[in-house]
HTML snippet that shows the backbone in 3Dmol.js (N, CA, C, O; Angstrom):
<script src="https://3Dmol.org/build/3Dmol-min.js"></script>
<div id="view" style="width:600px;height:400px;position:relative"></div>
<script>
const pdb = `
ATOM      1  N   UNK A   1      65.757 143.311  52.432  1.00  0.00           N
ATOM      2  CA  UNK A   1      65.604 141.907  52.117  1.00  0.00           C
ATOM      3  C   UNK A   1      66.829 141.105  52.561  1.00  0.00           C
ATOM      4  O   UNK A   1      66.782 140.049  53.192  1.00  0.00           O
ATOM      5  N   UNK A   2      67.968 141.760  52.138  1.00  0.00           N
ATOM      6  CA  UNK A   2      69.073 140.964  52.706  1.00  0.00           C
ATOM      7  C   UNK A   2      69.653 141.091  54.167  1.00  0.00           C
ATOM      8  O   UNK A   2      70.714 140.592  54.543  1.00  0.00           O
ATOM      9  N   UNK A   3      68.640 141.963  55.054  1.00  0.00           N
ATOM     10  CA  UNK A   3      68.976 141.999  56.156  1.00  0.00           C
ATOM     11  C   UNK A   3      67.824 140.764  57.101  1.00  0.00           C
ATOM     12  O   UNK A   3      67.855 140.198  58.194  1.00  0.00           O
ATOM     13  N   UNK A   4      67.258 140.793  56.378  1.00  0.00           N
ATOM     14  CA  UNK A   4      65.746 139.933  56.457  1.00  0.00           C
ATOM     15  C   UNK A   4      66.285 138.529  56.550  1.00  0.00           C
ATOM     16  O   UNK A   4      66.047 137.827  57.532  1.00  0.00           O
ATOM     17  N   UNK A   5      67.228 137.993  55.225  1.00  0.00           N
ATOM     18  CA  UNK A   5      67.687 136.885  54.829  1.00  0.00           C
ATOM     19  C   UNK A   5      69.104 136.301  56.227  1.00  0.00           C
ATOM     20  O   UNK A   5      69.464 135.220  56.694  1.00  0.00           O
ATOM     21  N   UNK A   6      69.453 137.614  56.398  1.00  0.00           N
ATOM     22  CA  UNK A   6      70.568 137.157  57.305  1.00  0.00           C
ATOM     23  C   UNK A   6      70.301 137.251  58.376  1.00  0.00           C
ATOM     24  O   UNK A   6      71.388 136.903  58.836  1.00  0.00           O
ATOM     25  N   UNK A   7      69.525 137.511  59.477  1.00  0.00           N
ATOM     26  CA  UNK A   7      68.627 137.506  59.964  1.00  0.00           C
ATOM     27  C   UNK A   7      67.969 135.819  60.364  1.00  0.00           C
ATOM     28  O   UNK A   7      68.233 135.086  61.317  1.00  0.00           O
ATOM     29  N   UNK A   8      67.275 135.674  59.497  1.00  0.00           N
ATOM     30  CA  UNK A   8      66.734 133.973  59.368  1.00  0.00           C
ATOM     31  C   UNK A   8      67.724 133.491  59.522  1.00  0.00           C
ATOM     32  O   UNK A   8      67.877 132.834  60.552  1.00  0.00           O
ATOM     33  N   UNK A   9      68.840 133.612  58.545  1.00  0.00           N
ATOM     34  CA  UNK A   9      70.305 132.215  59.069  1.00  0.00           C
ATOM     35  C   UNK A   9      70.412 132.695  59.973  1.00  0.00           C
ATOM     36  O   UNK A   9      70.294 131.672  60.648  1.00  0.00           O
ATOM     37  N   UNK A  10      70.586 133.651  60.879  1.00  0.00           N
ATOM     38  CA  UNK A  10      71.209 133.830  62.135  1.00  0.00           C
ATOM     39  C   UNK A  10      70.766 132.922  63.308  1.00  0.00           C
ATOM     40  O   UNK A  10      71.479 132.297  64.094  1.00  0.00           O
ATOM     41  N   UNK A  11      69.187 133.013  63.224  1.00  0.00           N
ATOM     42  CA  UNK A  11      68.131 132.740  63.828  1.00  0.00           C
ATOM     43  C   UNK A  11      67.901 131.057  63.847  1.00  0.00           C
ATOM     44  O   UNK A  11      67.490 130.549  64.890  1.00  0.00           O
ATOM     45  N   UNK A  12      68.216 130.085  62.491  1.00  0.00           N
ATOM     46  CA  UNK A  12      67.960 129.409  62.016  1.00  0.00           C
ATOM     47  C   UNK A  12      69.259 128.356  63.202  1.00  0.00           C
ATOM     48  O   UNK A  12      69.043 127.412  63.963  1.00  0.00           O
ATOM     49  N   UNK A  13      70.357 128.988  62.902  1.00  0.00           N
ATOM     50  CA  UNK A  13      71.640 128.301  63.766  1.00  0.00           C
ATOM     51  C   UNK A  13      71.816 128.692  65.004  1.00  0.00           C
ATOM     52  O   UNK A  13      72.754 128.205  65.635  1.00  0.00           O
ATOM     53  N   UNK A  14      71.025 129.572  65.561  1.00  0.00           N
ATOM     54  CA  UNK A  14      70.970 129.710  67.113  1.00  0.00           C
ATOM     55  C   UNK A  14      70.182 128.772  67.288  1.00  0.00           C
ATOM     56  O   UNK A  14      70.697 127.868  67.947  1.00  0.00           O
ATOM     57  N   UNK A  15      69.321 128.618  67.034  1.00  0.00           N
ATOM     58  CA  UNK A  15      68.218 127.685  67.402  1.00  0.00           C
ATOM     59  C   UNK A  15      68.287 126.029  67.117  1.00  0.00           C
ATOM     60  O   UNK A  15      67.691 125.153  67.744  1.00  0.00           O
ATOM     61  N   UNK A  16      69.242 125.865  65.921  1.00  0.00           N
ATOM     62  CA  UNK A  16      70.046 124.555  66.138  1.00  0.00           C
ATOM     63  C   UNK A  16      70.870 124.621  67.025  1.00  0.00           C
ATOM     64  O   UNK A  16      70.741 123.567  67.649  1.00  0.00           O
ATOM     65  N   UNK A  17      71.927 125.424  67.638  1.00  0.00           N
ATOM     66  CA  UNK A  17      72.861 125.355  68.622  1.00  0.00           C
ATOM     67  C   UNK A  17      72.457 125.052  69.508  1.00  0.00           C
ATOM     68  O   UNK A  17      72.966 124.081  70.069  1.00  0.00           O
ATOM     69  N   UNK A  18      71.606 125.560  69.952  1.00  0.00           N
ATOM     70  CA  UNK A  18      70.796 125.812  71.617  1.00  0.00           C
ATOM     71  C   UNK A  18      70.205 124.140  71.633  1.00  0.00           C
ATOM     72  O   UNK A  18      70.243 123.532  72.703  1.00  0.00           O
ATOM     73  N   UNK A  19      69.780 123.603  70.649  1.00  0.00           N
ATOM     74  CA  UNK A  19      68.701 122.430  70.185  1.00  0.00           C
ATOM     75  C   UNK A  19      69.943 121.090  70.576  1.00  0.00           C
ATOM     76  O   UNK A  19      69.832 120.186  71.405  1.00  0.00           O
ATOM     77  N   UNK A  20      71.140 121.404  69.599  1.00  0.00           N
ATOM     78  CA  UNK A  20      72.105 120.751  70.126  1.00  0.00           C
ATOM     79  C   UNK A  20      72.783 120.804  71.265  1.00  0.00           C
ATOM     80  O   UNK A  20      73.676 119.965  71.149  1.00  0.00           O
ATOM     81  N   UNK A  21      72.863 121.339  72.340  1.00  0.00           N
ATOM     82  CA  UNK A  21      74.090 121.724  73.215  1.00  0.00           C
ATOM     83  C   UNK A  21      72.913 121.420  74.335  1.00  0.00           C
ATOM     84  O   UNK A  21      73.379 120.845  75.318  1.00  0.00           O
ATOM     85  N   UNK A  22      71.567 121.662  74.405  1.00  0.00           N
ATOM     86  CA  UNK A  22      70.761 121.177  75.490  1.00  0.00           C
ATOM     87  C   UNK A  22      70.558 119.334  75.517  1.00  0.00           C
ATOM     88  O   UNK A  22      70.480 118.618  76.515  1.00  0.00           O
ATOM     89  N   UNK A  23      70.511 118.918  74.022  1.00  0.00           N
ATOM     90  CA  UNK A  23      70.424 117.388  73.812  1.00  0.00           C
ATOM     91  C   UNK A  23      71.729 116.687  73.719  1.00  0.00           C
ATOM     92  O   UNK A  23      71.822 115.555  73.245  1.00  0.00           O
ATOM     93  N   UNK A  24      72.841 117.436  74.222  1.00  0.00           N
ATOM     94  CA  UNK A  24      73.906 116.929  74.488  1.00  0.00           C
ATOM     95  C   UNK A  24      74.427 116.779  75.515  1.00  0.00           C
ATOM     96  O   UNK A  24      75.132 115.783  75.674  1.00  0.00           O
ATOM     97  N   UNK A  25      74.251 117.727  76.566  1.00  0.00           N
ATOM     98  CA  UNK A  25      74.422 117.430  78.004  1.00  0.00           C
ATOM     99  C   UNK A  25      74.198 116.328  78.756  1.00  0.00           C
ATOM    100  O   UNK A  25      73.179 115.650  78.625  1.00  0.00           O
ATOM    101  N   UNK A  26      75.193 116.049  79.656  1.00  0.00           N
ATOM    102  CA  UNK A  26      75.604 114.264  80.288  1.00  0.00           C
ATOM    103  C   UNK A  26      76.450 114.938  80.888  1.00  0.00           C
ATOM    104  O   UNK A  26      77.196 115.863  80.567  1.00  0.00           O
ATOM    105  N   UNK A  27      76.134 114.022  82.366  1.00  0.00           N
ATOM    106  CA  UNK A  27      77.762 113.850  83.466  1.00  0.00           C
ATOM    107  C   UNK A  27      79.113 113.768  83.263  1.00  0.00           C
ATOM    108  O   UNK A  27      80.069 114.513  83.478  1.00  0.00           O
ATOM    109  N   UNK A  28      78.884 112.166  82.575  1.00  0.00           N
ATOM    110  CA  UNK A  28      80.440 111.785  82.025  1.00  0.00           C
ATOM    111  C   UNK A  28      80.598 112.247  80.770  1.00  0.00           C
ATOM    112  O   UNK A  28      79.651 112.220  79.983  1.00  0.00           O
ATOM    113  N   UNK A  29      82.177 112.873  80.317  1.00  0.00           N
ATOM    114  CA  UNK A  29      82.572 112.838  79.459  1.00  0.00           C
ATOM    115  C   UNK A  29      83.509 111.621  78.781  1.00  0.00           C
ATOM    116  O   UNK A  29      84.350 111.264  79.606  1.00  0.00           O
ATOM    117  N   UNK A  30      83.591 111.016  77.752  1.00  0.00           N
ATOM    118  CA  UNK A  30      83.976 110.006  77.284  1.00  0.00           C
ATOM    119  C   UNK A  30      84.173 109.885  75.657  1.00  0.00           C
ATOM    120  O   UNK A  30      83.821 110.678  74.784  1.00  0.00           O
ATOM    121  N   UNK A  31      84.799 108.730  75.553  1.00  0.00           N
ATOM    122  CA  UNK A  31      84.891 109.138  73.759  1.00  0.00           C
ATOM    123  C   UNK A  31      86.435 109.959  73.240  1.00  0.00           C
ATOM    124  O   UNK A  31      87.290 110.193  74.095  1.00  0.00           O
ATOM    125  N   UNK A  32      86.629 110.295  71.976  1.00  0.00           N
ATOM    126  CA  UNK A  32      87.617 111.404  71.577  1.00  0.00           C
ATOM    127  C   UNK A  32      87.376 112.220  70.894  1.00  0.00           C
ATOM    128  O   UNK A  32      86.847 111.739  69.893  1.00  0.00           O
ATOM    129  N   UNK A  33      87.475 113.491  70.821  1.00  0.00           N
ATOM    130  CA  UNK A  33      87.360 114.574  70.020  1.00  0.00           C
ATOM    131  C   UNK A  33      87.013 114.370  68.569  1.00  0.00           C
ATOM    132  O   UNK A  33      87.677 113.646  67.827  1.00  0.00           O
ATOM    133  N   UNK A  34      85.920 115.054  68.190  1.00  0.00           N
ATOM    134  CA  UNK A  34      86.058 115.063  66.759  1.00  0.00           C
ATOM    135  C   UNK A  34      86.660 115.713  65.892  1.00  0.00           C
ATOM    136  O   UNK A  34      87.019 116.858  66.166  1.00  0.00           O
ATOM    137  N   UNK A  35      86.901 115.209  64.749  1.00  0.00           N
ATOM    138  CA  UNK A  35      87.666 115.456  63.623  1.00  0.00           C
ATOM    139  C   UNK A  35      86.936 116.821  62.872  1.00  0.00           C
ATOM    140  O   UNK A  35      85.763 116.828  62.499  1.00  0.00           O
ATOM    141  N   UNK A  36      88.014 118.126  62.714  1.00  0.00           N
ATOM    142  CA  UNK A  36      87.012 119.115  62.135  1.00  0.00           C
ATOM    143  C   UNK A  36      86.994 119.247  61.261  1.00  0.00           C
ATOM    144  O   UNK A  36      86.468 120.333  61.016  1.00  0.00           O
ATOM    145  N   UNK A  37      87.292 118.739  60.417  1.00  0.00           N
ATOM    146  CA  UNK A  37      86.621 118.684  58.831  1.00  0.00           C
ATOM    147  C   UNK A  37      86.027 117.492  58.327  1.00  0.00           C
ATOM    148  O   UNK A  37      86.741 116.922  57.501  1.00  0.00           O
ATOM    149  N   UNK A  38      85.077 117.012  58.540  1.00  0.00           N
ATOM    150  CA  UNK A  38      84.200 115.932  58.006  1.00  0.00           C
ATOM    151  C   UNK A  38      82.987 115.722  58.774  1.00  0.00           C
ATOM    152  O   UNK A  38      82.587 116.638  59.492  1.00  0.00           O
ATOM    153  N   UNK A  39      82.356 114.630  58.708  1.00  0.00           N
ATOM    154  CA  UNK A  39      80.719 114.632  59.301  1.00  0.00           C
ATOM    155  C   UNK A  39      81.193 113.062  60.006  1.00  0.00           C
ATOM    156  O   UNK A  39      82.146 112.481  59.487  1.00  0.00           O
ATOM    157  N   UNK A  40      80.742 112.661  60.760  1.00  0.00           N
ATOM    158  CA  UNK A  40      80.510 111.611  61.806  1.00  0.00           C
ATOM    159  C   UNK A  40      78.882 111.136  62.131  1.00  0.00           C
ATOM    160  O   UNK A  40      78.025 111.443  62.960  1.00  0.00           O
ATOM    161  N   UNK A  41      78.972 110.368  61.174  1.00  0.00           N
ATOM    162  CA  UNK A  41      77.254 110.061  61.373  1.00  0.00           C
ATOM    163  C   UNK A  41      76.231 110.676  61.260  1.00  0.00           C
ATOM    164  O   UNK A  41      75.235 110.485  61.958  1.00  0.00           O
ATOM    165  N   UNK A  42      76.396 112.031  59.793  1.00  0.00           N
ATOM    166  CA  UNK A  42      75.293 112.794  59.701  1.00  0.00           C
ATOM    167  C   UNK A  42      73.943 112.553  59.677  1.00  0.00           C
ATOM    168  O   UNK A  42      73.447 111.876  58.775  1.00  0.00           O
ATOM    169  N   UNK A  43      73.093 113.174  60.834  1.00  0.00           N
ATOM    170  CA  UNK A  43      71.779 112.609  60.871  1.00  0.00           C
ATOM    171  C   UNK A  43      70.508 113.703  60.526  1.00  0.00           C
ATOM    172  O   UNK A  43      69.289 113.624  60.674  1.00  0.00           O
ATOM    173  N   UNK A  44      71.418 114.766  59.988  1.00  0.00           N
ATOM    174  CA  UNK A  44      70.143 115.825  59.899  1.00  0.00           C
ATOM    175  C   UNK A  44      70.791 116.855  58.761  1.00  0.00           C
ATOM    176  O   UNK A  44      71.962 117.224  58.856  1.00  0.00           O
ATOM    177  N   UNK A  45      70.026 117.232  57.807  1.00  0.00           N
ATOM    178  CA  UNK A  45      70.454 118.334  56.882  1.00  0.00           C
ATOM    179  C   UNK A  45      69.406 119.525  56.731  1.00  0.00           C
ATOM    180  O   UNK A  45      68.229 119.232  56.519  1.00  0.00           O
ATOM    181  N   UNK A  46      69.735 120.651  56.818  1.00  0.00           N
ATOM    182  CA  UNK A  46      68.441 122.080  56.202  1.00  0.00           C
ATOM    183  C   UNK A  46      69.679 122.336  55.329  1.00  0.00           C
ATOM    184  O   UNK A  46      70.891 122.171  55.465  1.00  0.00           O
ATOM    185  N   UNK A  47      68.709 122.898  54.196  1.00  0.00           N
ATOM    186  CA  UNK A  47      69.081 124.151  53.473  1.00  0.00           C
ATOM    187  C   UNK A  47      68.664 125.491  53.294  1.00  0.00           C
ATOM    188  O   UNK A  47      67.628 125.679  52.658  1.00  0.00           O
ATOM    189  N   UNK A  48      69.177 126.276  53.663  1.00  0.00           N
ATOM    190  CA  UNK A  48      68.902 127.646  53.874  1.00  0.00           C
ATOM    191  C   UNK A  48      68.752 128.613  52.510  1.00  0.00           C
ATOM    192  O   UNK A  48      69.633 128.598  51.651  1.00  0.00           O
ATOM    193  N   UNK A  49      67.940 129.185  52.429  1.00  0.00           N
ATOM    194  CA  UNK A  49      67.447 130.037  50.931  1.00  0.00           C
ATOM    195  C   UNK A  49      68.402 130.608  50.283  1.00  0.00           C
ATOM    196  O   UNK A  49      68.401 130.952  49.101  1.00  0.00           O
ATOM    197  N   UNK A  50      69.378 130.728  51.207  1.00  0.00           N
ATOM    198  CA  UNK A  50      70.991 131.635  51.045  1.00  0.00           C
ATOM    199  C   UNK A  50      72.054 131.203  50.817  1.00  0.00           C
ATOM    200  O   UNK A  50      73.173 131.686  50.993  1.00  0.00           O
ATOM    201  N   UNK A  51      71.605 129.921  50.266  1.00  0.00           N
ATOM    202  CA  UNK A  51      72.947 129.094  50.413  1.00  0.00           C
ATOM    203  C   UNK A  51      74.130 128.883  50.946  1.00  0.00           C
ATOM    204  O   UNK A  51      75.305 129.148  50.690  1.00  0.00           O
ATOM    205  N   UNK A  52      73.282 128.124  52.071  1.00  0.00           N
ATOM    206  CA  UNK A  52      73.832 127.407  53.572  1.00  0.00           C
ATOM    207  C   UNK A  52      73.491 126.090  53.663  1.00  0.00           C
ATOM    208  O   UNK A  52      72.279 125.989  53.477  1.00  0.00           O
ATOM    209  N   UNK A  53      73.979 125.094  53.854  1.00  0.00           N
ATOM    210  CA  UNK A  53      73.457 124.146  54.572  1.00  0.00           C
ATOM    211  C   UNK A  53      73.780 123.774  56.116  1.00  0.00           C
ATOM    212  O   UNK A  53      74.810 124.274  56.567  1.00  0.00           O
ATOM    213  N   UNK A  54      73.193 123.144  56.771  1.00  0.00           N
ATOM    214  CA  UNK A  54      73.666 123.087  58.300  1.00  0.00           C
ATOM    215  C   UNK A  54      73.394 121.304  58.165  1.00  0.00           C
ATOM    216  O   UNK A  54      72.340 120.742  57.865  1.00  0.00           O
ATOM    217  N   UNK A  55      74.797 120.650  58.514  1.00  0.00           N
ATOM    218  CA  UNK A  55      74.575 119.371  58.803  1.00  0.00           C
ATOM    219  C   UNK A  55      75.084 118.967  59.941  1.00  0.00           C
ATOM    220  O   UNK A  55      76.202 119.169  60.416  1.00  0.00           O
ATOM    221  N   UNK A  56      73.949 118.229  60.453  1.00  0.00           N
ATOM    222  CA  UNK A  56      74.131 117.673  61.954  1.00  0.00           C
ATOM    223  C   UNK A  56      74.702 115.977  61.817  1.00  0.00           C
ATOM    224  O   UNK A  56      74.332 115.027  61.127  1.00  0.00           O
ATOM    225  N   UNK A  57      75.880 116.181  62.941  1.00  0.00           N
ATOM    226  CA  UNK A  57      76.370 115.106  63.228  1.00  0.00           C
ATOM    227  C   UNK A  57      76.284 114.118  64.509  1.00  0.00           C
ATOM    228  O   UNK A  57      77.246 114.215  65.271  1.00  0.00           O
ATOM    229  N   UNK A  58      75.450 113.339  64.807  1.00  0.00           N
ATOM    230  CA  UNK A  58      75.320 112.278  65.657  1.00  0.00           C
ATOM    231  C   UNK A  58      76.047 111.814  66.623  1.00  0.00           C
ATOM    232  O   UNK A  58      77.102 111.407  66.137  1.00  0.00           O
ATOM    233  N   UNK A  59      76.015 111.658  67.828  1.00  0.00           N
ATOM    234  CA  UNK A  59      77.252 110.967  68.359  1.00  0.00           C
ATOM    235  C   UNK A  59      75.753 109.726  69.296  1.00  0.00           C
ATOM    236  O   UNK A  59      75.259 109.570  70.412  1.00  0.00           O
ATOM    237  N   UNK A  60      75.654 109.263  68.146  1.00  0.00           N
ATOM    238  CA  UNK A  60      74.412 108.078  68.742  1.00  0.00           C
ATOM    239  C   UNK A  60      75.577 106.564  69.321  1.00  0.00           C
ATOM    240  O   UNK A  60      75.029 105.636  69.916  1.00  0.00           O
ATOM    241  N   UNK A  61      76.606 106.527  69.144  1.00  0.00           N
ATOM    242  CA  UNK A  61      77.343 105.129  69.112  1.00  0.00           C
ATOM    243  C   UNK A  61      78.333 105.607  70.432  1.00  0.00           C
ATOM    244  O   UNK A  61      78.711 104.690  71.161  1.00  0.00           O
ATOM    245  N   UNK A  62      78.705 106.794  70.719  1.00  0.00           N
ATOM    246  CA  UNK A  62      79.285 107.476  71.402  1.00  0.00           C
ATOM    247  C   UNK A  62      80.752 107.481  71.789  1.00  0.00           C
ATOM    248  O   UNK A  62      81.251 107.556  72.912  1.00  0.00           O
ATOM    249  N   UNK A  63      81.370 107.376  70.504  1.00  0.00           N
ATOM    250  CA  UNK A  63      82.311 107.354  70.186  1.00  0.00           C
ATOM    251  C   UNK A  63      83.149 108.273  70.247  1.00  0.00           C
ATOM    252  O   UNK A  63      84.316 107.956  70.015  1.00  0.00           O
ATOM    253  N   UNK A  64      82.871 109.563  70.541  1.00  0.00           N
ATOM    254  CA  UNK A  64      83.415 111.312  70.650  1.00  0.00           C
ATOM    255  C   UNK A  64      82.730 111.636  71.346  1.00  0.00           C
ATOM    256  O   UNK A  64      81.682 111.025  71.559  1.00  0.00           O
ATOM    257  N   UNK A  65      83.121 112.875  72.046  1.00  0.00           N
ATOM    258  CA  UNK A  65      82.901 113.367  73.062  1.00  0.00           C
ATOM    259  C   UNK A  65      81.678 114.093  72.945  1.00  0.00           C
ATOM    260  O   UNK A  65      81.092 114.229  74.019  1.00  0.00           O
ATOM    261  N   UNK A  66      80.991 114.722  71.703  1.00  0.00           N
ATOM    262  CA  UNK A  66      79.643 115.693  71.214  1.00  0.00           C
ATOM    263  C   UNK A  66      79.514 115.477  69.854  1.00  0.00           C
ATOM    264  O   UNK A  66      80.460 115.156  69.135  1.00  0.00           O
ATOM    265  N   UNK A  67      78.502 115.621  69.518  1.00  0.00           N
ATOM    266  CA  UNK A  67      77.823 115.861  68.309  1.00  0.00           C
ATOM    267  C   UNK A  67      78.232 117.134  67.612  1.00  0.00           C
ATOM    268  O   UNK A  67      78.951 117.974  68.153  1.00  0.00           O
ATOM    269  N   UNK A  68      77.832 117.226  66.602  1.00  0.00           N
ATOM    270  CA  UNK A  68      78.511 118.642  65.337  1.00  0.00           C
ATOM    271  C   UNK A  68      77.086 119.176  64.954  1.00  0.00           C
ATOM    272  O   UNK A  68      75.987 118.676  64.711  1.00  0.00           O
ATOM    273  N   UNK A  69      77.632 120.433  65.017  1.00  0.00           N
ATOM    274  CA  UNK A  69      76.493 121.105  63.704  1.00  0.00           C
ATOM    275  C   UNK A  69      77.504 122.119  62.592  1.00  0.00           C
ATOM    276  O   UNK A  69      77.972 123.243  62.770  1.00  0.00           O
ATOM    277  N   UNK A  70      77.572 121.402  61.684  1.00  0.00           N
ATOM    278  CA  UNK A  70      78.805 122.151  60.705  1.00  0.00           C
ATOM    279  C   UNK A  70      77.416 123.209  59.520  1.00  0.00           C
ATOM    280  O   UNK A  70      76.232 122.964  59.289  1.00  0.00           O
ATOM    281  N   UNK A  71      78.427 124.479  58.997  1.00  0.00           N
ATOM    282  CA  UNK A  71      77.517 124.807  58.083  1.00  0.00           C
ATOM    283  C   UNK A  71      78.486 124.707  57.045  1.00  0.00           C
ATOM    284  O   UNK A  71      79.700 124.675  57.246  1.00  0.00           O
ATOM    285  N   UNK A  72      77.876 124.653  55.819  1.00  0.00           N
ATOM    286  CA  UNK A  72      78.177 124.667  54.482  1.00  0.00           C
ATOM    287  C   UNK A  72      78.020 125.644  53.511  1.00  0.00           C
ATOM    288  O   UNK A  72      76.823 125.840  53.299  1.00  0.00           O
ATOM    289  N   UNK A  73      78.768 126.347  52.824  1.00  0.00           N
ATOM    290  CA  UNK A  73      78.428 127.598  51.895  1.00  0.00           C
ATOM    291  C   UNK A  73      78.192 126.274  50.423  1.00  0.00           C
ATOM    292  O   UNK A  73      79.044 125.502  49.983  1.00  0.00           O
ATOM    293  N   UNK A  74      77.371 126.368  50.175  1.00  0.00           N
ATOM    294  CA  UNK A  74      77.124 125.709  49.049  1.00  0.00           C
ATOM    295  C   UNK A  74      77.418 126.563  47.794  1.00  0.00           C
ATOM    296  O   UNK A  74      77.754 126.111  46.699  1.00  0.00           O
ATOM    297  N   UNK A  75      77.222 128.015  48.151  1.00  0.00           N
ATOM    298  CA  UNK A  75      77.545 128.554  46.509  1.00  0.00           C
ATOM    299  C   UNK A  75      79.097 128.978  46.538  1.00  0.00           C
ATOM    300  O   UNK A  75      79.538 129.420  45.477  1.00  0.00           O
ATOM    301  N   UNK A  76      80.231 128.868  47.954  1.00  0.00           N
ATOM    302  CA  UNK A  76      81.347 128.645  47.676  1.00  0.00           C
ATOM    303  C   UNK A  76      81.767 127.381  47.392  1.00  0.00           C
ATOM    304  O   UNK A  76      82.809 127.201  46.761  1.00  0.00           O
ATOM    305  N   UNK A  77      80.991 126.356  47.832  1.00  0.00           N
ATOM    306  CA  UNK A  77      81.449 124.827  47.184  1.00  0.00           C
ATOM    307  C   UNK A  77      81.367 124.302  45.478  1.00  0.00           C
ATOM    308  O   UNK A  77      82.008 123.505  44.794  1.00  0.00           O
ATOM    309  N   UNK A  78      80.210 125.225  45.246  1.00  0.00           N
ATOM    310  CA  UNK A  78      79.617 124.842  43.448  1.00  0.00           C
ATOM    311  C   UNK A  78      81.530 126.078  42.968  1.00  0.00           C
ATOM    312  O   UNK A  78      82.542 125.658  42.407  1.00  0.00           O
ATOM    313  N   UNK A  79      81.324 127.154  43.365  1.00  0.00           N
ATOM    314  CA  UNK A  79      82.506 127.825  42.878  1.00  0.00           C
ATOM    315  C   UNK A  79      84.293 127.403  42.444  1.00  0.00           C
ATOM    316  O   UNK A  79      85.126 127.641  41.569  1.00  0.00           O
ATOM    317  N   UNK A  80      84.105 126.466  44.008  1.00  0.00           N
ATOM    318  CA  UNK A  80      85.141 125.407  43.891  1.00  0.00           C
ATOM    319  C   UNK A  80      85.373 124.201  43.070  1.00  0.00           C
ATOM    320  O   UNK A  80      86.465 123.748  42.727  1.00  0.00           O
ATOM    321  N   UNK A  81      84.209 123.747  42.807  1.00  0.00           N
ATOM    322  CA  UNK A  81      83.886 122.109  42.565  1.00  0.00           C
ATOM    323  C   UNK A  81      83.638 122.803  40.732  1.00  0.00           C
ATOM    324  O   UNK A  81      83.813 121.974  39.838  1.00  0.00           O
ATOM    325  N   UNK A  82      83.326 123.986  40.388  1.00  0.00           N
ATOM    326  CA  UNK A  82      83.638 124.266  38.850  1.00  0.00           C
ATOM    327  C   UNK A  82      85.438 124.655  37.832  1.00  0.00           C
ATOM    328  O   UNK A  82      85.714 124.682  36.633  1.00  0.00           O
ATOM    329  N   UNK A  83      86.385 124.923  39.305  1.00  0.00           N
ATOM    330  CA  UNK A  83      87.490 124.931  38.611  1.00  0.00           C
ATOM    331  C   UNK A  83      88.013 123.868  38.530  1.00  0.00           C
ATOM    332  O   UNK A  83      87.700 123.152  39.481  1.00  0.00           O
ATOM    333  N   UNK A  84      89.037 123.160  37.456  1.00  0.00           N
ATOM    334  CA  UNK A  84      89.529 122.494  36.976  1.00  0.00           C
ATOM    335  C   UNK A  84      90.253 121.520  38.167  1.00  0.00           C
ATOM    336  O   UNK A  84      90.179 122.178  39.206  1.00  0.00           O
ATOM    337  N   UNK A  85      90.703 120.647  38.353  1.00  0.00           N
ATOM    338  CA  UNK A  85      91.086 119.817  40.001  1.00  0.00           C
ATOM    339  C   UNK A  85      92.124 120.356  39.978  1.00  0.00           C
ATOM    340  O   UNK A  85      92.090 120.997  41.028  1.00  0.00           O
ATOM    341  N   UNK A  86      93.300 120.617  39.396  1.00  0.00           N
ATOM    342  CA  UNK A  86      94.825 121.192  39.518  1.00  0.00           C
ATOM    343  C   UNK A  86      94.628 122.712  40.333  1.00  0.00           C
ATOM    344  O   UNK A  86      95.364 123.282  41.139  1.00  0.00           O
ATOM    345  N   UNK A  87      93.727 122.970  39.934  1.00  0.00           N
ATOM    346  CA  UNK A  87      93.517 124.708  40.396  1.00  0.00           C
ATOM    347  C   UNK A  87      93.001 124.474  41.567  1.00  0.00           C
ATOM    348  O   UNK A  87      93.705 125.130  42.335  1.00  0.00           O
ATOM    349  N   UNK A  88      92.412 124.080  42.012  1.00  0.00           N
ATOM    350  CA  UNK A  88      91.273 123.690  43.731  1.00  0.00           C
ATOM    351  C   UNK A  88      92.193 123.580  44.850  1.00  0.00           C
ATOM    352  O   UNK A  88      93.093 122.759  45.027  1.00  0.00           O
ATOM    353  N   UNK A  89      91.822 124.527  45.554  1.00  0.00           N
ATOM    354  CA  UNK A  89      92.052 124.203  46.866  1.00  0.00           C
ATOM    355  C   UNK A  89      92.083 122.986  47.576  1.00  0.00           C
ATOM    356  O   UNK A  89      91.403 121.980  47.370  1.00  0.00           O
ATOM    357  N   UNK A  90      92.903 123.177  48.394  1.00  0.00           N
ATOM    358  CA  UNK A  90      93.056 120.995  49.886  1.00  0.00           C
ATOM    359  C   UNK A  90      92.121 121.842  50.736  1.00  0.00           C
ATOM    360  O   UNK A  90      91.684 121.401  51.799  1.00  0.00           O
TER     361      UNK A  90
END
`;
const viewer = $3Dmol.createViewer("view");
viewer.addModel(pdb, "pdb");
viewer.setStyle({}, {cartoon: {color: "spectrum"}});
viewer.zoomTo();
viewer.render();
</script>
């Protein structure tokens, strides 16, 4: 089952990658690099049974050079976001 489960995420973010990186291709490059920790115009969210999320970031205004697909551990974020703020990680 849990090879089953990891498996699907595997499957789930190849297939966003490939989805992104074909609808991103262009001649010119232009714009500046994005920032790697945050979202830039998130335009798309899944959640994965396994707690993952995959959020897609936009470069519709074209302001940076590509679009993002960041993932999210949501059950390391609830883990974080339950200790006290002095104790939490930057």
């Amino acid at each position: 089952m849990l090879i089953r489960k990891l498996f699907s995420l595997f499957a789930c973010g190849l297939l966003c990658t490939a989805v992104f990186a074909l609808a991103s291709c262009e001649e010119g490059r232009f714009g500046k690099p994005l920032v790697k920790d945050g979202f830039q115009f998130p335009t798309g969210l899944a959640i994965h049974p396994a707690g993952f999320a995959f959020v897609a970031s936009a470069n519709f205004d074209v302001a940076y050079v590509q679009g993002a697909l960041r993932v999210i551990d949501l059950n390391a974020l609830a883990a974080e976001l339950a200790l006290p703020v002095e104790q939490r990680q930057d």
